[in-house]
Steps between C-alpha positions, in 0.01 A plus 500: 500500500686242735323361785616584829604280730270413763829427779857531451662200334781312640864370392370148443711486206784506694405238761398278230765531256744443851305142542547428145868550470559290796290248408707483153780376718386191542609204292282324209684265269849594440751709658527842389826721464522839689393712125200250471400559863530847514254573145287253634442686825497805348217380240328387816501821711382670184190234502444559824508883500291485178251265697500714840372849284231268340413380857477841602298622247237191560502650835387821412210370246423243797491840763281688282217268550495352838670815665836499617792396457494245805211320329622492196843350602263260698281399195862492284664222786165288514506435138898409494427245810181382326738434145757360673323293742272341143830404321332650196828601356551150414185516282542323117303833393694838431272683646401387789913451618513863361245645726649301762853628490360849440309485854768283663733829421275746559428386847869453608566890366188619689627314823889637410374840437335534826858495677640752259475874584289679274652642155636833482486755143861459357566719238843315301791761488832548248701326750303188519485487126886523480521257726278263284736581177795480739380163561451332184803658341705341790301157444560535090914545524481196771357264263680658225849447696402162585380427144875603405724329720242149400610539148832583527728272327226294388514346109167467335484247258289517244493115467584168721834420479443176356835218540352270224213492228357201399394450150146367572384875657383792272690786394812297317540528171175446270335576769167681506552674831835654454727539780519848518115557531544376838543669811662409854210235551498303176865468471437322885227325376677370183838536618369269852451133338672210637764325279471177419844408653363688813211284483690187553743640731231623747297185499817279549501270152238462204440663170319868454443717212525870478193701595330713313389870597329754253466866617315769327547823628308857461747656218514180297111547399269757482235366633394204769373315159854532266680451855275164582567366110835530500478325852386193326682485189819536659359165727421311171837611393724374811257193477264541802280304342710191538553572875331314753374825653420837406488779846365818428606749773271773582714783615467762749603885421844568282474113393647354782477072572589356797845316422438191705149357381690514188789332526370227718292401246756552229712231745165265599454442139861445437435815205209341302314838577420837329442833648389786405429851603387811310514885669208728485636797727899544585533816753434548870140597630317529806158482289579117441112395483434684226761294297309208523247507225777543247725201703175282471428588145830429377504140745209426307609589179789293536294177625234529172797504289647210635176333519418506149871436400483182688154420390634453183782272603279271687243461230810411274567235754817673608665516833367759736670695815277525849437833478572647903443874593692664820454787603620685812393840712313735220580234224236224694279790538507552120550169394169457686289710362516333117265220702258741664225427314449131457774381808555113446322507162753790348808299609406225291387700239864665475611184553741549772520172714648627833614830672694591787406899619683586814456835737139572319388874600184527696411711200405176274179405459558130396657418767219656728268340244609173513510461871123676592381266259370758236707307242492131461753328664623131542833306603698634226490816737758533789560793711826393676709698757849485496487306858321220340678412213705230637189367666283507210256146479609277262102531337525854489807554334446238235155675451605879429582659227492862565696578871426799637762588762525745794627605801287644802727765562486643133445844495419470120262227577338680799485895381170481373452877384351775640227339668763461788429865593164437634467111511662271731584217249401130545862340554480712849183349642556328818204359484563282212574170537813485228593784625877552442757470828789692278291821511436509848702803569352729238202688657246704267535883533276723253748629299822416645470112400415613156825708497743232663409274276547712193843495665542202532380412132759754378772315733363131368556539184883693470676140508597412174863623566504387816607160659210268482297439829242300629236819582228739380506515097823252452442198355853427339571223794172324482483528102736171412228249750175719350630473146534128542119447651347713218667365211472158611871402499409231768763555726554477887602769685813272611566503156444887417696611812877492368401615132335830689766531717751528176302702329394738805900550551557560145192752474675708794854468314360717228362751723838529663608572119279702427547738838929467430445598098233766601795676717767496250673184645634199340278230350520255777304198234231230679502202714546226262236220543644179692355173526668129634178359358125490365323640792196389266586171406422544163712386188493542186133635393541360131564121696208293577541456904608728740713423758441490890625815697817432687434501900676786693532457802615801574243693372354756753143679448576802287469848632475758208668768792827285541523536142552900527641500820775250384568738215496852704748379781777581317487817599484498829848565578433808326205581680692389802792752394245820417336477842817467713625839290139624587547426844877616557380842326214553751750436823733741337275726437322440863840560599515866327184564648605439876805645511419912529231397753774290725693834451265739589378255810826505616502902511164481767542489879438154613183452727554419880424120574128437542357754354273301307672488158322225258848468389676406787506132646559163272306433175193413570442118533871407564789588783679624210623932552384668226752564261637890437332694271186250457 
């Protein structure tokens, strides 16, 4: 039998879940559209609500053993000041922040509650639940509608419309990965290499050789082990071996690589490089982290195979690539995880001499690992933000080998799980020393932090089709600098400014390709790489001496944003064009709007002078008469 109440309970859950959906107004890391805004508020007044009945019911257990419900809400609003005052949500242990957050709320729903009028029986009736139905029907054809006129038009294709294929990437003929086993994302991969002649043209003079690029995908193999062995014999058989470096990218979901660590390094090493990539997963899922065992098995699959391959060659006394890992977003997380166990020591027992992982979720633990100090770490070690790059020391960045790079406004590198229900996390203390000035604005809320940034991890990381952008999860405009500190290409950033800049502007040609074929439209091709002269100052790399780099004087410090803005304002006279349409449509229709109202003022009796009217007299602020009809 249920317990009675000892006092009526009150609508706390609607005072609470009120706070909570204005307090998921305010702003956190990136700016949200009107859709995101509105689920995150409603997620938040749900919270809320849930957490004002729990508060109420605390109340009631509290009331049943001092003896009212004004002690009890005392007791309740002692222990929230007491939590909040101790800072104990801050606490490294779960439980302890848990207890605190849980008393913290509890208080502020007692003290809420107290205002509210008590809660009345309501018994639901067939109205209110046709309302509900009502409701979400209406919602369902909205998003269905909208779904519709998104997609209209739009061409799907199945694979990337590649202009040219080389004859050093897989899937030619004889090849072991055929063509049509790949999908939209190998054919980019494979399809995305940088000619030689391109090459040359970009870096203003020289010699280059064609890249090569090997992609394995899903319905080639099986299995990550066939899919991983055909990985490397189609290397040996392009001649990887004979390069002077070997990158294996790490992917993140659908086999996806970042275009522009890529090709910069396909253009730094003037082609004398080999990449390859091979797909463990090829659809769309929101359950991402449970992708990455199978990601890091198959990563590690394909480094064992290569290591022994290579072994081989070396104890032959044959020529050996560097062997380089990237891996970006999910793919660094994954790529990670193959040297969980021994850190430093299972890098050089895969033999992989240097890595670049950029964006690293808060959800690795070598990362964490490496920088408490539970793993052994020394100078080969560098965690890097983008800001520094340019600035790295001299000692430093002839030191590391394996750069880890971020950005302090990362929602992937910041949404740590959900610990942030209950735990304010560490990058928030104030009280910290290092503590970080970008973050300033974001304020811990139980709950309602832990939903905006879910948000904003959702937001962060929908940019592949999008123009690149120095913020949150892109790292397409820092890439060409990072790629040239991790893989030791020994380069200024004087002299990696124009080369980015090129290939920045070509990388947002083929999005504006992609967008025009997508529609239907006509192919509008790429940017062609342009170059007066060796921004590098290198010749050619089969000569014995390398010649100095011609002084520009006119060389100004690079901003990756010029880049994309450069590219984009060609439109603006179209953008110009649609809002002055806009804007003559809304007078008109003003216009239409006006006139029965001047009509029907016009049929009223006119009010004697000085009676008062607010409409009478100038416009306020000037000696102007009001105009008719305003």
């Amino acid at each position: 039998m249920a317990t009675q109440d000892p006092f009526p309970r009150r609508h706390a859950e609607v005072a609470l879940g009120g706070l909570a959906a204005g307090l998921s107004l305010t702003s956190t890391l990136l700016h949200r559209r009107p859709g995101e805004q509105a689920a995150i508020t409603v997620g938040s007044a749900v919270l809320g609500a849930g957490a004002g009945l729990l508060s109420e019911t605390a109340v009631q257990a509290v009331g049943r053993r001092v003896g009212g419900e004004r002690p009890a809400r005392a007791v309740l609003i002692a222990a929230g000041i007491v939590a909040t005052a101790s800072r104990a949500q801050r606490s490294d242990r779960e439980l302890v922040a848990l207890a605190a957050t849980l008393a913290q709320v509890a208080g502020t729903g007692a003290a809420l509650g107290w205002a509210t009028p008590p809660r009345r029986r309501y018994r639901p009736t067939m109205v209110d639940g046709a309302a509900i139905v009502l409701l979400a029907v209406s919602v369902h054809e909205l998003q269905r509608r909208r779904k519709a006129r998104r997609l209209a038009g739009r061409v799907f294709l199945r694979q990337y419309p590649v202009q040219r294929w080389l004859d050093t990437v897989s899937g030619g003929p004889g090849s072991l990965a055929p063509r049509d086993t790949l999908d939209f994302e190998g054919t980019r991969f494979v399809g995305g290499a940088v000619p030689a002649e391109d090459i040359v043209a970009l870096l203003g003079g020289g010699t280059a050789v064609d890249p090569i690029r090997v992609f394995v995908g899903v319905k080639t193999a099986p299995t990550p082990e066939e899919r991983a062995g055909i990985a490397v014999d189609e290397l040996e058989r392009l001649g990887a071996f004979d390069r002077a470096r070997l990158l294996v990218c790490s992917p993140p979901l659908r086999g996806y690589v970042n275009p522009v660590p890529v090709k910069t390094h396909e253009v730094l090493s003037r082609g004398d490089v080999a990449s390859v990539t091979v797909q463990y997963y090829d659809q769309r899922t929101v359950l991402m982290p449970l992708k990455v065992p199978i990601a890091a098995r198959t990563h590690r699959l394909v480094l064992e195979l290569l290591r022994d391959r290579l072994a081989a060659r070396r104890a032959a006394g044959v020529h050996v690539p560097e062997v380089q890992v990237y891996g970006e977003s999910l793919g660094a997380w994954a790529s990670q995880d193959v040297f969980l166990r021994g850190g430093l020591e299972s890098l050089d027992e895969l033999a992989v001499d240097r890595a670049l992982w950029a964006g690293t979720p808060a959800f690795s633990r070598l990362r964490r690992w490496f920088a408490s100090g539970r793993l052994a770490s020394d100078d080969r070690i560098a965690f890097v933000r983008v800001r520094d790059l340019p600035e790295l020391p001299p000692e430093v960045r002839d030191a590391l080998r394996f750069l880890f790079l971020y950005r302090r406004v990362d929602p992937v590198v910041l949404f740590s799980g959900l610990d942030l229900l209950w735990r304010r996390p560490p990058w928030l203390d104030a009280g910290r020393a290092d503590r970080w000035t970008e973050l300033r604005r974001v304020r811990w809320v139980p709950g309602v932090t832990f939903l905006q940034l879910a948000g904003d991890l959702f937001r962060a990381t929908n940019w592949t089709n999008a123009p690149p952008e120095d913020a949150a999860h892109d790292y397409r405009l820092e890439m060409p600098l990072a790629v040239n500190v991790a893989f030791a290409h020994g380069r200024t950033p004087v002299e990696i400014d124009p080369i980015a800049e090129r290939i920045i502007v070509r990388e947002v040609g083929s999005l504006q390709r992609l967008r025009a074929l997508n529609r239907g439209l006509p192919d509008p091709g790429l940017p062609e790489y342009v170059g007066p002269r060796d921004p590098l100052g290198q010749a050619d790399p089969t000569a014995g001496h390398v010649e100095p780099p011609v002084p520009m004087e006119d060389q100004r410090p690079f901003r990756p944003v010029d880049a994309v803005r450069n590219r984009l304002a060609e439109h603006r006279p179209t953008l110009h064009a649609g809002r002055a349409k806009v804007a003559g449509a809304t007078v008109a229709a003003r216009e239409r709007t006006r006139a029965p109202l001047r009509a029907l003022r016009g049929l009223l009796p006119t009010r004697p002078a000085g009676s008062g009217d607010a409409t009478d007299g100038p416009v306020p602020g000037t000696n102007e008469p009001r105009p008719p009809g305003d």
